[in-house]
N, C-alpha and C positions, 0 to 999 in steps of 0.2 A: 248702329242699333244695339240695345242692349237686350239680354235673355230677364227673362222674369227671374228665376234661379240671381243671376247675377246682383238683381236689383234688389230681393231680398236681403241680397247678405249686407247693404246698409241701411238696415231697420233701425239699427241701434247705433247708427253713426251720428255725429248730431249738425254733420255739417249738409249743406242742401248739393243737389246734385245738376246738371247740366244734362239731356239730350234732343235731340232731334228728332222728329217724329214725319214722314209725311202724311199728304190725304186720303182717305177720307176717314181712316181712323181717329186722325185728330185733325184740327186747324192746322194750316199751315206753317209753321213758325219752330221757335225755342222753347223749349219749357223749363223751368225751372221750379222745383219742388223736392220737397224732403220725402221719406221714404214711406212716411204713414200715407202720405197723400194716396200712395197705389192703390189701398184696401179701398178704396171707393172709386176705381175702375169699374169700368161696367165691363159686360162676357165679353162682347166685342175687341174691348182695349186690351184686358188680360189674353184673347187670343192673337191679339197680331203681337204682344210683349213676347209670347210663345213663341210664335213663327220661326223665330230661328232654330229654338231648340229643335221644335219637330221637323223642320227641314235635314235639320244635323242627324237626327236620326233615321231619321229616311235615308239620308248619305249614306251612313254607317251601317244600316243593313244591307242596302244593294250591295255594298262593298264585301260585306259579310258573305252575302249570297253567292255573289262572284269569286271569292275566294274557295269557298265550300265544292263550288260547280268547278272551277280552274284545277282543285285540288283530286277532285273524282276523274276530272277528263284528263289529267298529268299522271294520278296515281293507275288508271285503267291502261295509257298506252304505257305507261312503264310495266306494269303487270303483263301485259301484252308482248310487248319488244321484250324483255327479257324471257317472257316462254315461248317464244319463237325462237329467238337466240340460242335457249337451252334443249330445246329439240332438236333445231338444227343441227345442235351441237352431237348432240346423240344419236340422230337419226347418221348422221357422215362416220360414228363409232363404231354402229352398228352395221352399218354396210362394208364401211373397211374390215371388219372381222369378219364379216362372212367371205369378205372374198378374200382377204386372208386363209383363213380357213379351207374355202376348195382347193389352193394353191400350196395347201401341205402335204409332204410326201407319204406317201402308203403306209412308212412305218411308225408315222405319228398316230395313224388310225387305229393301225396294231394294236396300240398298247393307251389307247385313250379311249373310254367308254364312250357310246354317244350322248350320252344323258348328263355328263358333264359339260359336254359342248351346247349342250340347248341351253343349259344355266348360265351359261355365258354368255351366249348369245339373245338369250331372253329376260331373265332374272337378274344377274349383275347390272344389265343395261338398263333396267329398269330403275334400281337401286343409283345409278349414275345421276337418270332423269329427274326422278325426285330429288338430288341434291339441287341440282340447274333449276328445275322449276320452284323449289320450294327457300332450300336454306342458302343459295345465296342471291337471292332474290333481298330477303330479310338482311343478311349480313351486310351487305353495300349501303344498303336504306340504315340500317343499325351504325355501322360504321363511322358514316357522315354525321347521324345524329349525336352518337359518344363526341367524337371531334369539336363539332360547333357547342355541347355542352361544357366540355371541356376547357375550352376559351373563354367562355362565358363565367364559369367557376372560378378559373385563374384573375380574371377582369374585380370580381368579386372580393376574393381574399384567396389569397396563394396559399396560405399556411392551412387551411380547413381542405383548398384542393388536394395538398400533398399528403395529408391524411386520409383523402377516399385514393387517389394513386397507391399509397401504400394496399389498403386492401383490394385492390386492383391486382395490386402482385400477387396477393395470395390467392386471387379468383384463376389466376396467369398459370400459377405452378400447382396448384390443383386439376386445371384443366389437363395441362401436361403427364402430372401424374395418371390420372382415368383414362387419358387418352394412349396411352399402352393398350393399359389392360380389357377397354372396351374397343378396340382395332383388333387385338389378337380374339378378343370372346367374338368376334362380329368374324372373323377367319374363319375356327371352326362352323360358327353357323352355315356359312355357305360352302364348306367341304360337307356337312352333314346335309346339306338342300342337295349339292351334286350328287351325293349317294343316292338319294330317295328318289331323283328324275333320274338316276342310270336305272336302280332295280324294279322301277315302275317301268319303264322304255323296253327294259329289257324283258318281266314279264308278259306283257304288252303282246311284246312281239313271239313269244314263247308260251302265251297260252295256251293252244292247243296240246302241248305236252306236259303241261302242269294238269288239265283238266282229263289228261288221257289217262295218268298215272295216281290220278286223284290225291294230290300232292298242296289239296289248297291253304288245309290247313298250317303243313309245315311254311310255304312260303306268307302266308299272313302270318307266321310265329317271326319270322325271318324282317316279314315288311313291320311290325310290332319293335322290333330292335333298332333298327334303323330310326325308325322315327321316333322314338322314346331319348334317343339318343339329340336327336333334332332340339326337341322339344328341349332337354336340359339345357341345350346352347343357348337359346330365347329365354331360356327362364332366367340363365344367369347372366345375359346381357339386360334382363328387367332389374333383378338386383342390384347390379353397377350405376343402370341409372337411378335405381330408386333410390340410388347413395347422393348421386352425382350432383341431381339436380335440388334437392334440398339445401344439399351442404353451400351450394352458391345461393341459393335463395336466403339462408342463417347469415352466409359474411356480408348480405345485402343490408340485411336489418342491423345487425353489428354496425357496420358502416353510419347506419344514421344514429348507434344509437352513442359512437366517436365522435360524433358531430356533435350530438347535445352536448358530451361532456365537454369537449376541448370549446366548443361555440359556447357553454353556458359560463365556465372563467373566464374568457373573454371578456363577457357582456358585462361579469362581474366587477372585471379588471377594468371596464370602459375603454375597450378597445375595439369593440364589434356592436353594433345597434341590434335590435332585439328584430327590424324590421329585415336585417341583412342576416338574420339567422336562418328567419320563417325562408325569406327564397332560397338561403340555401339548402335547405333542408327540401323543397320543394324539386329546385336543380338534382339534389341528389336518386330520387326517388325517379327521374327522367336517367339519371346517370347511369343506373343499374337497370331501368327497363332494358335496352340491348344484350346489357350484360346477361340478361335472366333467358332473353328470345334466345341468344346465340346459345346457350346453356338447354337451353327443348329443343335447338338444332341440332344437338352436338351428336346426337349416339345416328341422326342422316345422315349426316357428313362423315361418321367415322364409319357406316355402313358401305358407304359411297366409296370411301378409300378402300377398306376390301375388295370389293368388288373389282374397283379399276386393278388392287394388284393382280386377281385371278386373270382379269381380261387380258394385262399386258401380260401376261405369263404367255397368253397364249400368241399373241403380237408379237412377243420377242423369239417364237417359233421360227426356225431358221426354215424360209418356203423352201420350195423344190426350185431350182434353177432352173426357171424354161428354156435360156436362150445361155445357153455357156459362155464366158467366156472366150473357151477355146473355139466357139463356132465361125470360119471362115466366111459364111456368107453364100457358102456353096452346099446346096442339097443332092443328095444321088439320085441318079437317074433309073440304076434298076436296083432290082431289090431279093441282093442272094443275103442271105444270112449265113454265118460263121462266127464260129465260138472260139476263142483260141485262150486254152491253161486258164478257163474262169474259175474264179474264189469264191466264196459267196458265205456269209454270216453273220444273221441277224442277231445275235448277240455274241459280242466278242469275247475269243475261244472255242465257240462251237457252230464247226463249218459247217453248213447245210449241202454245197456244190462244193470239191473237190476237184479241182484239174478237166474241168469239164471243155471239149473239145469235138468239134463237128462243122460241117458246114452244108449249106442247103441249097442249090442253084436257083437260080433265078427260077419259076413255074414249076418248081422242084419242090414234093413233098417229102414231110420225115413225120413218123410216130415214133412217140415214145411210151413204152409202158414200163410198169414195174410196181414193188407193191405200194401201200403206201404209205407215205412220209419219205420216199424213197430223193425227192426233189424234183418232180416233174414238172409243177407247176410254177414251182422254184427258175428252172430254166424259163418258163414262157415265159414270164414277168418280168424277165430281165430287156425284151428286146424292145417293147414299149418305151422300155426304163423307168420300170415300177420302184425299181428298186437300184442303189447302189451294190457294184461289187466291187471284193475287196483288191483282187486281182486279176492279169489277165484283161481281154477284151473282150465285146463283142460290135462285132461290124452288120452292119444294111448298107448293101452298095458299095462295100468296101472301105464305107466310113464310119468311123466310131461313134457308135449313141450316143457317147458320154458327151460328143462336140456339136450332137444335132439338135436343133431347138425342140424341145417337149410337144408342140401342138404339133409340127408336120408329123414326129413319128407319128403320134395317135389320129394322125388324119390319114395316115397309110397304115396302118396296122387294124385290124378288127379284131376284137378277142372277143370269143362267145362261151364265156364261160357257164361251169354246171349250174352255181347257185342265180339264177335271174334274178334281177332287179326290174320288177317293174311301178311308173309310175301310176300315182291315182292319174286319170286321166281318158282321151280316147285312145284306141289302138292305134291311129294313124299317128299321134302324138308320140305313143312311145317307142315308132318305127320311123320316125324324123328326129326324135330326140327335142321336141319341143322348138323345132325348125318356127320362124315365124310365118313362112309362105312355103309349107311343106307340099311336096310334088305329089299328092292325090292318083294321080294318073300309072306313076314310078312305084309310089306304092303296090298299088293295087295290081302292077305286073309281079311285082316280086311276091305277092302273096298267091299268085297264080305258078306263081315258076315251081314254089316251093310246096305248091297241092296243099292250101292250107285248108283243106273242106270244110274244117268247124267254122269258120267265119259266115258260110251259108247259114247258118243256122242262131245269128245274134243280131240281133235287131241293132239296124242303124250299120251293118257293115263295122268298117272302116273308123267309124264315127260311134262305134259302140263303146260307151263309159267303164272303165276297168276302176275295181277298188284300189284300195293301199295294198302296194308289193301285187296288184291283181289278183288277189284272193277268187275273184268270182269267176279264174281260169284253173284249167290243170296243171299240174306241172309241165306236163309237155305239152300243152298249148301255148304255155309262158315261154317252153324252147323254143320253139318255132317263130317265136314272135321276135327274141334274141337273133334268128338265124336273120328275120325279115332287117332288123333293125341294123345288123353286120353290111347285110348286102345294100340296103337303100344307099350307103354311102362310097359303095364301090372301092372294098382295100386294094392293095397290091400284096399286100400281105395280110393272111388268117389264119388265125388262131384258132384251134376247135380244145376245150381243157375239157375234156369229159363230155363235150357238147350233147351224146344220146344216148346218157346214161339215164336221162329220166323219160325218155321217149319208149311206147311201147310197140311189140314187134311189130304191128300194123305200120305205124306212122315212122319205125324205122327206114322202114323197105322203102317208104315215100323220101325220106330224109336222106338216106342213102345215097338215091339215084340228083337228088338235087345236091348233095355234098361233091359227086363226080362232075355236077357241071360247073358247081362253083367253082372248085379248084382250079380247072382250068385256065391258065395263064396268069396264075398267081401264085405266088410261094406261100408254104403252110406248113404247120406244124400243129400236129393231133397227137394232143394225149389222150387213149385210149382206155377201156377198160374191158372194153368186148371185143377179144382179138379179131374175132369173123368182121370188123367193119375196117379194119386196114391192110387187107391182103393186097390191094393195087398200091400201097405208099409204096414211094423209090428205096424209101430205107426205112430200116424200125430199128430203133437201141434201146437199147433194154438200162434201163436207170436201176441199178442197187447203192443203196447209201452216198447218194450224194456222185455217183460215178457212173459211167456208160460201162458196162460191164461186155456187153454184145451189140454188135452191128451188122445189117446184115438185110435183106430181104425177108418177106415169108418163106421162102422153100428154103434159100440158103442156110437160114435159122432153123427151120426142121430139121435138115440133114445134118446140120452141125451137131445136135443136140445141146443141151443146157439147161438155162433158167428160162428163156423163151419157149421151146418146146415142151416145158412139165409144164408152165403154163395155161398153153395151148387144150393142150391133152386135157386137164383138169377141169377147164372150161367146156371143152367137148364131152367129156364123159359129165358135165352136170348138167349138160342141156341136152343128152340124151333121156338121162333120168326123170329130167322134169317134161 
């Protein structure tokens, strides 16, 4: 069968032509006729002459269609798979740095604001995510497309390809050059974000003393500098790019307009057809589309790499050792503490403990007082092993911390220290510590042992909702809740650091009488501030600078005289007065 189109193009031939036709469009048979005969086709005859064209095109669209649909449901689960991928990918960054992060030792906290650790853990990661879901999403898809252009160019004319490769290179060592200087301007920017989520966290949390001292102004002068500071960083990463991406977009058109010159003496020379210019000039214009995408990805990607370096900074954080090395395998059975010649110094050269030495029996208690900064709490923190020392030991059981895995000590140790930390949450929650099948029952004796009567009075018990840090408690309701949360887990060893220092003398006398029960058959160490609550401890040492200066009972210590006795006295004569 022939197409009408086909039969056309011998109008002007003058030789006659041959086809076949079946029924019922025409007789059955051969025909033979020249080209004018056609014009006196009737509709009929010129549509079945058609029939194949329009069948062809019918083909060719379905096919079209298919291709269009094939390309949305291939381009969708790629879009798809690769931001799942790139989540994934983030979401397992994410979680490993956080739990990185609880598993760092006390004195990475010291000296690390929290508000830098949220930018890390929230902002850089985010900064990662948008690389995974956006620019190399583009860049693989770019990639592949450069490549198969690439081939397709060289297939063309090799010499016109090694003149857009030439300005390739200088698209290459351009990129290289920017990418310094926009990785380093993208550095400061997220030291100046870490500053602005420390001193906003930190305000945050310190409001009530900014607003007590009416100080709002100065710290809006303060939060004004900081972020003025932010801002220049973004303004001069906009600058770099508004350099950046131009200047690749110029050697884009440069590029075609090498092409004309070197393709147009070619064509001159009659060495390149005028038809094999037009595509490449076409090819090139597909050549530098990636080139141009990857170049609007560039300042994501180099943000991204910031980011990952803060992140791994803190990755490369050397954790706490849970489980030493030196751990035999074997835990103690009872639990005296002893301190023998400890060192201790949080920044080297300046000792905090000096030659510190004691020991506690098993169900054996010891206070320490002294003024402060003296190291008191400096010693508690060691038996945990909050902290490395420098020299010296300290034993539980007559094993050395340094050899016992991190979670038993802290599963036999309770430390109830002054400042509380309470979660947003209920109070049974933050007397379980966020237990998933917390004992209800265990609770609700310990808050009986301990005469915690304000709980009579908040709705829902137990099950009553607390704010952030419990704001909508007292301070020493928040103690009590500390004492609850110490005993729900039954130490063998207690820590009391200032434990009723924020407790008032009502709810002392209550906290007193439950402090004598707790100790009982358990070793403890209380550092003190109000002598009148450690008259029954076995012993009390008097800490000055870093050193046990006195040891000794209550009475012993009074008849001795010293720095425990002015003490004493001092405190007695202020609580006459008041």
């Amino acid at each position: 069968q022939l197409g009408i189109d086909r039969l056309n193009g011998y109008v002007d031939a003058p030789q006659p032509f041959v086809f076949s036709a079946p029924q019922p469009v025409f007789p059955e048979g051969t025909y033979i006729m020249d080209a004018l005969s056609l014009q006196r086709f009737s509709p009929e005859e010129h549509a079945w002459l058609r029939s194949v064209d329009v069948a062809g095109i019918k083909r060719l669209s379905l096919l079209f269609l298919a291709i269009v649909l094939l390309a949305f449901v291939v381009g969708y689960i790629n879009r798809v798979l690769l931001e799942v991928v790139g989540q994934r990918i983030v979401y397992d960054i994410r979680v490993q740095l956080f739990e990185h992060v609880e598993r760092l030792p006390f004195s990475f906290f010291d000296r690390t604001p929290s508000g830098r650790l949220t930018t890390r853990v929230t902002n850089d990661i985010e900064a990662l995510a948008d690389m995974y879901s956006q620019a190399l999403i583009n860049i693989v898809r770019d990639g592949f497309l450069l490549v198969g252009v690439t081939v397709v160019m060289f297939s063309l004319n090799a010499f016109l390809t090694w003149v857009l490769m030439a300005v390739l290179t200088a698209v290459v060592i351009l990129t290289a050059v920017f990418r310094v200087s926009i990785r380093n301007a993208h550095r400061v920017a997220r030291t100046c974000l870490s500053r602005i989520n420390s001193f906003i966290a930190e305000r945050i949390q310190g409001v009530r003393v900014v607003q007590l001292f009416a100080i709002e102004e100065k710290e809006k002068k303060k939060f004004q500098k900081i972020n003025e500071s932010y801002t220049l960083a973004r303004l001069h990463l906009m600058l770099l790019n508004g350099v950046f991406r131009p200047l690749v977009g110029a050697l884009a058109t440069f590029a075609v307009a090498l092409l004309l010159y070197y393709g147009g003496g070619h064509i001159l020379a009659g060495a390149l057809s005028f038809g094999t210019l037009v595509t490449f000039t076409f090819y090139t214009q597909i050549f530098f589309q990636p080139v141009q995408e990857v170049a609007e990805q560039f300042d994501t990607i180099q943000q991204a790499m910031a980011s990952a370096e803060k992140i791994f900074h803190i990755v490369d954080e050397p954790q706490e050792e849970y489980v030493p090395e030196t751990f035999a395998g074997v835990v103690p059975h009872e639990f005296s503490i002893e301190f023998q010649d400890v060192h201790l110094s949080y920044t080297p050269g300046q000792e905090i403990l000096k030659g510190i030495s004691f020991n506690v029996e098993q169900g054996g208690s010891v206070a320490l007082v002294g003024a402060t900064g003296a190291g008191k709490t400096s010693i508690t923190g060691l038996v945990p092993r909050f902290y490395g020392i420098d020299s010296g030991r300290v034993l539980l059981g007559g094993v050395d911390v340094a050899t016992l895995p991190a979670e038993f000590l802290r599963q036999s140790v309770a430390f109830v220290m002054q400042d509380v930390f309470i979660f947003s949450g209920t109070i049974l929650h933050n007397i379980a510590l966020f237990d998933e099948h917390p004992d209800e029952e265990k609770a609700a004796e310990i808050v009986d042992y301990l005469g915690m009567r304000f709980m009579k009075g908040l709705e829902g018990g137990l099950h009553h909702h607390l704010y952030e840090r419990g704001n909508n408690l007292s301070s020493g309701e928040r103690q009590l809740i500390s004492f609850a949360r110490a005993l729900y887990f039954d130490p063998k060893v207690l820590i009391l650091d200032e434990a009723t220092s924020d407790i008032d003398t009502e709810s002392e006398a209550v906290i007193q009488a439950a402090i004598r029960k707790i100790l009982k058959g358990r070793t403890s160490i209380i550092v003190a501030h109000r002598l009148s609550t450690i008259r029954t401890v076995d012993r009390i040492l008097v800490v000055q600078k870093g050193q046990i200066s006195e040891s000794g009972t209550h009475e012993e210590l009074l008849e001795t005289g010293g720095i425990y006795k002015n003490l004493y006295e001092l405190q007695s004569l202020s609580e006459e007065e008041t």
